[in-house]
BAFI-3210 file (N, C-alpha, C; in Angstrom, 3 decimals, decimal comma, padded with zeros to 6 digits):
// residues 243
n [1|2|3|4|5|6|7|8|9|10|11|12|13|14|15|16|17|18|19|20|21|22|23|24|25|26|27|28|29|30|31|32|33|34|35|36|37|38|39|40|41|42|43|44|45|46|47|48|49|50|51|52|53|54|55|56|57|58|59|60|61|62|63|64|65|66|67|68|69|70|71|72|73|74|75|76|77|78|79|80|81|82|83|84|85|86|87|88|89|90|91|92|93|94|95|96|97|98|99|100|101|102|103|104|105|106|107|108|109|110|111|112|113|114|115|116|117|118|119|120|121|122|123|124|125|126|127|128|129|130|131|132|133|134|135|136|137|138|139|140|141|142|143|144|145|146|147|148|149|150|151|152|153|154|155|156|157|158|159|160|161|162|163|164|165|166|167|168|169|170|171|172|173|174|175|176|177|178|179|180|181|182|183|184|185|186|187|188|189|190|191|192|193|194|195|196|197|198|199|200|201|202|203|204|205|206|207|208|209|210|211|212|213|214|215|216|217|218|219|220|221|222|223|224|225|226|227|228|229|230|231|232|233|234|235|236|237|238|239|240|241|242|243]
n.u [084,671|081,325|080,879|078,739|075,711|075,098|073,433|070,829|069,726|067,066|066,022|066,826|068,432|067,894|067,042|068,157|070,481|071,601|072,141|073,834|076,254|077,011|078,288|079,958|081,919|082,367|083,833|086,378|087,140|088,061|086,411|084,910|082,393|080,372|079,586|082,208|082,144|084,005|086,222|086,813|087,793|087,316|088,556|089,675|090,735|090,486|088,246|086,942|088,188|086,961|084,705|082,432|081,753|082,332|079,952|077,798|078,217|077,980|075,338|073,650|074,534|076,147|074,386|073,185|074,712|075,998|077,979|080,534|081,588|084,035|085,063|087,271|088,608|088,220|086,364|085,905|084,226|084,054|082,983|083,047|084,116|086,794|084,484|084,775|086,878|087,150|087,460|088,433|087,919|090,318|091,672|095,347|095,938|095,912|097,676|095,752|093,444|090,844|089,066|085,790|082,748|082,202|080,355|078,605|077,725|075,337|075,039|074,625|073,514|072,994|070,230|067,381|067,258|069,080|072,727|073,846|075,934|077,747|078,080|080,088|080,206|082,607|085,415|088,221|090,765|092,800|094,994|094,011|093,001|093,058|091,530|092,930|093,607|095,256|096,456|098,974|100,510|098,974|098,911|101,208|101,909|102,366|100,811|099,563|101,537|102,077|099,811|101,047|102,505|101,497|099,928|098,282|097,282|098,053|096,435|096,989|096,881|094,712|094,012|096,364|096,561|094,935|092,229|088,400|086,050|086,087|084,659|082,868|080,888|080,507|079,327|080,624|078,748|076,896|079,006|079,526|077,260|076,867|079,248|081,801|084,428|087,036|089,503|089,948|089,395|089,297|087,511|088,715|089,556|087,426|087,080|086,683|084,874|081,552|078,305|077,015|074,840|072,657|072,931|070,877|072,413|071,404|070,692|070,430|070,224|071,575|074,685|075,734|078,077|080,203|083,818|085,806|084,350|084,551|084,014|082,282|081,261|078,937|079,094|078,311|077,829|076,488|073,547|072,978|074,028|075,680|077,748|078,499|078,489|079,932|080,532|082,222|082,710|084,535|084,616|086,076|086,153|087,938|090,382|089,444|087,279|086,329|084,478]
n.v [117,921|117,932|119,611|118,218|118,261|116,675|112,899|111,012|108,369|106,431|103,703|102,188|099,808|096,029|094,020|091,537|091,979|093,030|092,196|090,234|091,951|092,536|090,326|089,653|092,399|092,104|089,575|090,318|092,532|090,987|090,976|090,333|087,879|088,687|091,768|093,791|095,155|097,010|100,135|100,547|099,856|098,694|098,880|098,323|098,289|097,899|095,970|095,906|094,229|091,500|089,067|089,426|091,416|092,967|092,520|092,851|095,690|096,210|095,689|096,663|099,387|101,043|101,556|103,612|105,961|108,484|108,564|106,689|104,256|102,940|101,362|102,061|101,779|100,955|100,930|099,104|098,627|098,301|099,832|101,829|104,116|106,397|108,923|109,354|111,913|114,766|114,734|113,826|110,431|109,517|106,940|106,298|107,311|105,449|106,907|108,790|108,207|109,263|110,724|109,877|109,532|108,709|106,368|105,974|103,015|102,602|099,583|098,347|099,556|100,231|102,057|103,575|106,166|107,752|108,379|111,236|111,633|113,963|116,062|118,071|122,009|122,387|121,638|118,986|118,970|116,732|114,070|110,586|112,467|113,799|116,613|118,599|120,993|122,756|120,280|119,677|118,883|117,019|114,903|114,040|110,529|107,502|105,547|108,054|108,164|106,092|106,382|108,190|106,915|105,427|106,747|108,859|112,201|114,845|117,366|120,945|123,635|125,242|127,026|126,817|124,589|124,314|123,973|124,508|126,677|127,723|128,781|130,307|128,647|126,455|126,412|126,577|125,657|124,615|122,807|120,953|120,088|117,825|116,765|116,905|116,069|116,745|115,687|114,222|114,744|117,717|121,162|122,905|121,932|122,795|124,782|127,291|125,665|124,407|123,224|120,821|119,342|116,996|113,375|110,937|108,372|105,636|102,303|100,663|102,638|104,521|106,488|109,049|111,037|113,543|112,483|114,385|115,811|117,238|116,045|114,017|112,333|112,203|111,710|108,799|108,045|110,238|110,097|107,815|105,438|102,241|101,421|100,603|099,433|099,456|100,004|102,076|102,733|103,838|105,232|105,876|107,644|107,429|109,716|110,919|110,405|113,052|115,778]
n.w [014,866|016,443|019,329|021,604|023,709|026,736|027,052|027,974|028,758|029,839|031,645|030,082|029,997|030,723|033,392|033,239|031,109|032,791|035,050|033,560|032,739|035,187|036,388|034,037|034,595|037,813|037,346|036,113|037,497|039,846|041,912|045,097|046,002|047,547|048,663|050,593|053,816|054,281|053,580|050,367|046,839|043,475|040,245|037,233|033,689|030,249|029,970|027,921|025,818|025,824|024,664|025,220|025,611|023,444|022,246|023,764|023,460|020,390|019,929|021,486|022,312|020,656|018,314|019,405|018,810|016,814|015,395|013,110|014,568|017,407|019,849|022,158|024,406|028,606|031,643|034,035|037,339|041,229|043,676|046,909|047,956|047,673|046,444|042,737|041,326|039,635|035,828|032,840|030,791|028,476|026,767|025,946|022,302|019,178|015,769|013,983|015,121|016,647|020,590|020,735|022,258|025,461|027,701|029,972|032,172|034,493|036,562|039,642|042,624|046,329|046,962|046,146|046,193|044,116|042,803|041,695|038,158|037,327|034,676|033,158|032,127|030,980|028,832|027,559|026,087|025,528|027,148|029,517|031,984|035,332|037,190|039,166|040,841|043,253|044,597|044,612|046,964|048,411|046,161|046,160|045,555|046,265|044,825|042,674|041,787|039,984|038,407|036,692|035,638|033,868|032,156|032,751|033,174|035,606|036,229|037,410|036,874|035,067|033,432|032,101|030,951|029,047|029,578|028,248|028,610|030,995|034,067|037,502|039,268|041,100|043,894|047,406|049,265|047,539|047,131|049,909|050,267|048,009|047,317|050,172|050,915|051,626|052,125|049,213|047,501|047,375|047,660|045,989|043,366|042,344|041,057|038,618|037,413|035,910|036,207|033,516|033,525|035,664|035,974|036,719|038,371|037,432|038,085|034,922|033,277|030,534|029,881|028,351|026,903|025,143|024,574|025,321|027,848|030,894|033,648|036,845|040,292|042,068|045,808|047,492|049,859|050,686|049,440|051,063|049,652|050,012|048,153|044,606|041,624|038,151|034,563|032,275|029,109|026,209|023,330|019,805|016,926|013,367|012,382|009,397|009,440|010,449|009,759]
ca.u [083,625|080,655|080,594|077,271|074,993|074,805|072,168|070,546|068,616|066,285|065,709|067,538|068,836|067,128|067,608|069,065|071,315|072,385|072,969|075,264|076,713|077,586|079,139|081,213|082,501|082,871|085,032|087,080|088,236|088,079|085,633|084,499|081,422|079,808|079,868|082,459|082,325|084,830|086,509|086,944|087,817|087,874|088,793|090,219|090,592|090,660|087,171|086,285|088,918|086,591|084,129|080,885|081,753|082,544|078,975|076,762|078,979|077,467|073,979|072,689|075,469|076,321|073,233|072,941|075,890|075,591|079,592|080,696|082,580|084,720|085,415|089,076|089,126|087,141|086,789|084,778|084,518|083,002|083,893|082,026|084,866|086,369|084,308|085,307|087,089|087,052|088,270|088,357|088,467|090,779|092,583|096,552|095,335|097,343|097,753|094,575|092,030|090,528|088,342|084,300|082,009|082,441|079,251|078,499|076,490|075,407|074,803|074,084|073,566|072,046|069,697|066,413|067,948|069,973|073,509|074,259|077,352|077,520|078,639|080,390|080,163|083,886|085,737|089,976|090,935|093,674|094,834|092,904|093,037|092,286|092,083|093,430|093,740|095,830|096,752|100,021|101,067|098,321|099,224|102,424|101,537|103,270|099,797|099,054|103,183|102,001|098,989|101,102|103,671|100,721|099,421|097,123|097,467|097,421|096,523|096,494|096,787|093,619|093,982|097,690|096,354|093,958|090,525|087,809|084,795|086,409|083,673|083,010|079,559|080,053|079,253|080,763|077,055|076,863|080,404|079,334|075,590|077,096|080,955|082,084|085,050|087,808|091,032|090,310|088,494|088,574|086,478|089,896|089,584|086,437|087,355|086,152|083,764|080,178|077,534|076,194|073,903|072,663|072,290|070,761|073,142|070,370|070,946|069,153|070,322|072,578|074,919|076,828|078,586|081,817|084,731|086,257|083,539|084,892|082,576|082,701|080,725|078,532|080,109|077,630|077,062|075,370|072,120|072,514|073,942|077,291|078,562|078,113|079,010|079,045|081,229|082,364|083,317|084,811|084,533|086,787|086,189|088,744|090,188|089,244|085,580|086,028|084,191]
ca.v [117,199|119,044|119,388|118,152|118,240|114,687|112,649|109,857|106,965|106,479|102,796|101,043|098,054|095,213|093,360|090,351|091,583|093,979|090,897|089,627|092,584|092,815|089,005|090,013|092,543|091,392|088,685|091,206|093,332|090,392|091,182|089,216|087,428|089,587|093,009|094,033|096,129|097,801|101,067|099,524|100,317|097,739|099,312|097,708|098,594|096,491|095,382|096,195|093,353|090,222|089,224|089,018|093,672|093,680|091,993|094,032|097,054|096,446|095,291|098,175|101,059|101,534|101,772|104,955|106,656|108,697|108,672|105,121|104,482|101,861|101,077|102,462|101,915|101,287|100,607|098,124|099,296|098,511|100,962|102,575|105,553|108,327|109,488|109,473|112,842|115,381|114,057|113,012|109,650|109,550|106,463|107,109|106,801|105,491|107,690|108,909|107,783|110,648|110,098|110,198|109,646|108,348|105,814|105,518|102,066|101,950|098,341|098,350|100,569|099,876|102,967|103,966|107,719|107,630|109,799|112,015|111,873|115,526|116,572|119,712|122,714|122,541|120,355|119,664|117,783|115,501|112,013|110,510|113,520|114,438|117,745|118,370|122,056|122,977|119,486|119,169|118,442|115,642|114,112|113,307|109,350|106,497|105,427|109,005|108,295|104,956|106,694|108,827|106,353|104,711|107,756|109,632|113,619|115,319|119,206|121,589|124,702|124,704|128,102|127,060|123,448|124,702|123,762|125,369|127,585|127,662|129,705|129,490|128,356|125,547|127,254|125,678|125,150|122,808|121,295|120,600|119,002|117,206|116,216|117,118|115,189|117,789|114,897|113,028|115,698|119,197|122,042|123,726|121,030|122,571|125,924|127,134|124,571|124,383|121,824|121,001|118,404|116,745|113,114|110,198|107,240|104,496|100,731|100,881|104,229|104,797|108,034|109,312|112,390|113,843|112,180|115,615|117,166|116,783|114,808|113,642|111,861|112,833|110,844|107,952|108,305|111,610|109,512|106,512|104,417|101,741|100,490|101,118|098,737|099,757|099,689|103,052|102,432|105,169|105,111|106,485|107,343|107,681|111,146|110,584|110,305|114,362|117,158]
ca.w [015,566|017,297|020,939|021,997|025,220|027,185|026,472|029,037|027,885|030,885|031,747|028,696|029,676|031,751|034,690|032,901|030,970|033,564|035,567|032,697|032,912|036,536|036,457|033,765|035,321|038,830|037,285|035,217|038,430|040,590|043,534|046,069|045,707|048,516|049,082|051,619|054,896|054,885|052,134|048,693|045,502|042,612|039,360|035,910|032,513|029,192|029,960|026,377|024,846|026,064|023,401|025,622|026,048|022,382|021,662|023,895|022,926|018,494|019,838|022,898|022,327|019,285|017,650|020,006|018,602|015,937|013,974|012,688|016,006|017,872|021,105|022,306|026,139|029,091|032,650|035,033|039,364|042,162|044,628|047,867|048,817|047,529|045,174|041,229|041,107|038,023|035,029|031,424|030,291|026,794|026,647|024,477|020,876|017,953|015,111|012,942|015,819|017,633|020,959|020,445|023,021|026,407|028,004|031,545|032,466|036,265|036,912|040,721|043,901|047,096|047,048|045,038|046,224|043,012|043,341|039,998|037,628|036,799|033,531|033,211|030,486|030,460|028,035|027,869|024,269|025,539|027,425|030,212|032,960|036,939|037,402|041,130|041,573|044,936|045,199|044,524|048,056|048,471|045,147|046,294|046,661|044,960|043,983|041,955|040,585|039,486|038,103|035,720|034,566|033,155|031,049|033,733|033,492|036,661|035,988|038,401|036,099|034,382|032,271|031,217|030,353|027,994|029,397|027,720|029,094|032,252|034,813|038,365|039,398|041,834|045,329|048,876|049,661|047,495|047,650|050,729|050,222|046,949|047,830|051,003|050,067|051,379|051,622|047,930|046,010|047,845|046,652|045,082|042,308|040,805|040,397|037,159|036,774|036,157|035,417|032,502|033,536|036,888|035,067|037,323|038,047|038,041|036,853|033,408|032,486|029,951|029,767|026,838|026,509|024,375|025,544|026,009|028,093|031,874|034,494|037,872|040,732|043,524|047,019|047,450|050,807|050,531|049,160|051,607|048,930|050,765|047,045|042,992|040,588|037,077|033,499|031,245|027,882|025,018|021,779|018,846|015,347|012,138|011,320|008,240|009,094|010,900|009,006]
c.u [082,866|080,521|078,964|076,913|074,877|072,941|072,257|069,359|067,975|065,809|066,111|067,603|068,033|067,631|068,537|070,425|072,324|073,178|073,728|076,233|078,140|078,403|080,273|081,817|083,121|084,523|086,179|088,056|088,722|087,878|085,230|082,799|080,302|080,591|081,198|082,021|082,997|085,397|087,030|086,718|088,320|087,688|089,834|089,893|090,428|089,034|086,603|086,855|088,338|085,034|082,546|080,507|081,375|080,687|077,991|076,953|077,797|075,894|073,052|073,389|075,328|075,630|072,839|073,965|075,866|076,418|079,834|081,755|082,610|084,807|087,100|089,818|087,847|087,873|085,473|085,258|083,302|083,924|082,590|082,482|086,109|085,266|084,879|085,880|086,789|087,810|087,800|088,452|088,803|091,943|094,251|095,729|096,820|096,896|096,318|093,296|091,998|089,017|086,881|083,427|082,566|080,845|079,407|077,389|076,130|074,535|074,228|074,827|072,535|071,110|068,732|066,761|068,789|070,736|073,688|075,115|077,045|078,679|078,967|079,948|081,467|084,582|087,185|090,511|092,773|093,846|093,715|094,038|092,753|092,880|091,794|094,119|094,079|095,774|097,874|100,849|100,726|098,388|100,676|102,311|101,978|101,712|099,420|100,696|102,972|101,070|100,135|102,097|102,948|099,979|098,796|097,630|097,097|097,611|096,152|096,602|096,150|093,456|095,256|097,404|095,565|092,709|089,395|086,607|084,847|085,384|083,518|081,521|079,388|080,264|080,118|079,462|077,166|077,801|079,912|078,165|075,756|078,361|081,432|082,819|086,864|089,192|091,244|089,708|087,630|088,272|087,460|089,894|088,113|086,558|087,501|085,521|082,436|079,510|076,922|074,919|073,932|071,949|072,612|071,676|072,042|070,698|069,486|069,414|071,551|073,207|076,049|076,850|079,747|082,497|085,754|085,256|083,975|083,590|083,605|081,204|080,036|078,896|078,322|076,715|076,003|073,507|072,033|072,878|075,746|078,379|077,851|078,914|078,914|080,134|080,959|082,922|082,973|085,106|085,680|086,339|087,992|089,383|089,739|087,639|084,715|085,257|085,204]
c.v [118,158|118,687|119,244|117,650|116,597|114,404|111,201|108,804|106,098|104,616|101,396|099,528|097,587|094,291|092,093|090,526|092,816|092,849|090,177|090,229|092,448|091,522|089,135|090,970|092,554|090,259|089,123|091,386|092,238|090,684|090,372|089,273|088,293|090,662|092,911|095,013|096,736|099,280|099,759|100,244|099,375|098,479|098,527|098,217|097,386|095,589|094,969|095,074|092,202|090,438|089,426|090,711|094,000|093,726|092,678|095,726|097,291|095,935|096,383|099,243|101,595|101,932|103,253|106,187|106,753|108,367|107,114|105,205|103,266|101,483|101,452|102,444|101,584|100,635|099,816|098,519|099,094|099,262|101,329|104,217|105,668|108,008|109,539|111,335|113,596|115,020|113,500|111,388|109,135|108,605|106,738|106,452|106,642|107,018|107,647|108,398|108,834|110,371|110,634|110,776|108,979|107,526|105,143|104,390|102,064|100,522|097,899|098,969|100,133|100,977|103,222|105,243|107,615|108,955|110,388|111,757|113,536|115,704|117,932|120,668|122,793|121,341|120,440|118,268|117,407|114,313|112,168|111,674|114,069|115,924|118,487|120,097|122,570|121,595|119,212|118,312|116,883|114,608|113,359|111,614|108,783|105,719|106,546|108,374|107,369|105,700|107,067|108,028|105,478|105,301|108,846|110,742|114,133|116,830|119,866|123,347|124,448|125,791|127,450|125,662|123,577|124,035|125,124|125,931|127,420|129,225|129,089|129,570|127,376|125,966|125,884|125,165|124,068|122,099|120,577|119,943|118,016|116,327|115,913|116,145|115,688|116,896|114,402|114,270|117,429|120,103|123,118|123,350|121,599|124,153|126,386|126,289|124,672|123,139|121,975|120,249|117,486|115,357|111,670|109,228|106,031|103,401|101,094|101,791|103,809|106,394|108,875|110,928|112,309|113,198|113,008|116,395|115,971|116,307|114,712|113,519|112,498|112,004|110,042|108,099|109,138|110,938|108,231|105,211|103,602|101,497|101,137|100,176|099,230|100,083|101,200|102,196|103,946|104,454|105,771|106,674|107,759|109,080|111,341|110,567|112,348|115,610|118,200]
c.w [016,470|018,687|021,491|023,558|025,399|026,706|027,903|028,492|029,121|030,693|030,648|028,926|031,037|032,113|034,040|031,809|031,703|034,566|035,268|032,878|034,122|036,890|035,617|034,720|036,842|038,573|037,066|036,530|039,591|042,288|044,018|045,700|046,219|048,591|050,433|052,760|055,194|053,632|051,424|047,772|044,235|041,259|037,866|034,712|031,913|029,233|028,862|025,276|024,946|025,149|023,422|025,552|024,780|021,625|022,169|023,429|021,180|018,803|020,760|022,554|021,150|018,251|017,896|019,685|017,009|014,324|013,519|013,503|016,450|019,256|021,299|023,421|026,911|030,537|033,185|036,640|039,919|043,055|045,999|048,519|048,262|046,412|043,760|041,611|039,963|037,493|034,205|031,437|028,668|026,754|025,674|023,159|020,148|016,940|014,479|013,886|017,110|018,400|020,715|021,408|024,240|027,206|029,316|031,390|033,632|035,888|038,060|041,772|045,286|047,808|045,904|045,037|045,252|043,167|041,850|039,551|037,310|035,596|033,748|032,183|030,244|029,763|027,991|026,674|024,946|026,455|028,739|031,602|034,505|036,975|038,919|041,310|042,659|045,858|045,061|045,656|048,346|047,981|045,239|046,618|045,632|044,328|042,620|040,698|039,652|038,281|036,277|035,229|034,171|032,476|031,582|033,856|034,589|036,152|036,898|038,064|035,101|033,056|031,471|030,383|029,119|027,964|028,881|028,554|030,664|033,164|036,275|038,841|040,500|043,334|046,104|049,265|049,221|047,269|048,354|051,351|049,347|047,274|048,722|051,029|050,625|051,368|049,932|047,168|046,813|047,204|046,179|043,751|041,541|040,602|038,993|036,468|036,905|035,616|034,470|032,787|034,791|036,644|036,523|037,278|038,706|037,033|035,846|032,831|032,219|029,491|029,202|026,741|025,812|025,240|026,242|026,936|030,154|033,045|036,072|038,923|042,613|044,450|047,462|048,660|051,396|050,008|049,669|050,800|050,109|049,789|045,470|042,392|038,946|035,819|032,821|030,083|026,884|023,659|020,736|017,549|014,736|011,934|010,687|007,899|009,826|010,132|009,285]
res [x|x|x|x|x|x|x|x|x|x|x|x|x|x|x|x|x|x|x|x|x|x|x|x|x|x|x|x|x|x|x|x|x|x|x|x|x|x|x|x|x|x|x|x|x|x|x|x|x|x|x|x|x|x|x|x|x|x|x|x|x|x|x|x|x|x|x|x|x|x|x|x|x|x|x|x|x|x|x|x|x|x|x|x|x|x|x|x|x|x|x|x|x|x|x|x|x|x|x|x|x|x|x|x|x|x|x|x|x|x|x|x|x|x|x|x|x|x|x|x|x|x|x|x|x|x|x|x|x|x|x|x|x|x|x|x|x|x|x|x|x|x|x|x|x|x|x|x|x|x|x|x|x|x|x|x|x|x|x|x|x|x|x|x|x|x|x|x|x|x|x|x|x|x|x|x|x|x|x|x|x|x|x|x|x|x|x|x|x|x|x|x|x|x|x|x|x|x|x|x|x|x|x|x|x|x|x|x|x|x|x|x|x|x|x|x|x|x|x|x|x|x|x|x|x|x|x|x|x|x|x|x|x|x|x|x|x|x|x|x|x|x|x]
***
């Protein structure tokens, strides 16, 4: 399978059925009707198994995707703090199904300052992944333990893990205009990383990259935003369909 550059689909979907959207998932993770005031993080998987996901999934997505591809995982979040860290998302596969693409939806933000997802140029072919570089200490939390007795790779040896086109490009400067993040996502964690792409997170945009090509989120507050609502979903094809 060829490793290809992200792609962004500038204004795609519209207000109504972004508003379908955002009711499904609200219900999914079970958020409060209203925003809160206070930190929050609502996160859920399985989004993708209810029939209203599977239906916009074969009528807006899929059409955009080039392999004859499935759905194999996904997530629904509203959140306002930490930040998304670095990291794959590659749900466990059964046998003979290898992951595709990966599709960011933002749904809603309370900012026209729109914050970035940043795509990387580095890519790391296995499960779903955070890669936490000179965190071992921090990671010690029965939340992260929970994390991994539910499939979640924590790597903090990034040469021995076997990420690819590992380089270092991401200054403190802009850690620190972009992240500034140093308890949940300090600037040890991007070592050997660069960007591939600096790709708007605006409701309406849609944003599809490899599901191996590593990613992660600019910290909200940095553009005035309080909250983000908004649904990933990954794809799979067949072995069988691999050149």
């Amino acid at each position: 399978m060829c490793e290809e550059e992200t792609i962004v689909y500038t204004d795609y979907l519209g207000m109504l059925i972004r508003e379908k959207l955002i009711n499904i998932a609200k219900k999914h993770i079970n958020a409060p009707d209203h925003i809160p005031n206070n930190i929050f993080w609502y996160r859920k998987g399985n989004i993708h198994l209810l029939e209203e996901i599977k239906k916009f999934s074969a009528h807006f997505i899929e059409p955009l995707l080039d392999e004859d591809c499935f759905l194999i995982g996904d997530t629904a979040f509203m959140l306002n703090y930490p930040p998304h860290d670095i990291h794959i998302d590659c749900p466990n596969l059964q046998d003979g199904i290898k992951g595709y693409k990966s599709v960011v939806i933002p749904l809603e933000i309370d900012t026209d300052n729109y914050p970035m997802l940043y795509t990387a140029d580095q890519y790391y072919y296995g499960p779903t992944t955070r890669f936490r570089k000179g965190c071992e200490v921090i990671d010690d939390t029965p939340n992260n333990k929970k994390q991994q007795e539910n499939g979640v790779n924590f790597c903090y040896d990034y040469n021995q893990a076997g990420v690819k086109y590992l380089q270092n490009s991401i200054s403190k400067t802009w850690y620190d205009d972009h992240i500034d993040e140093p308890e949940y996502v300090p600037f040890s964690t991007f070592e050997g990383f660069s960007i591939e792409k600096s790709n708007e997170w605006k409701p309406g945009n849609v944003i599809i990259f490899d599901n191996a090509r590593i990613h992660f989120a600019e910290k909200i507050q940095k553009v005035g935003a309080t909250y983000k609502i908004g649904i990933s979903l990954n794809y799979g094809v067949m072995f069988k369909e691999l050149d």
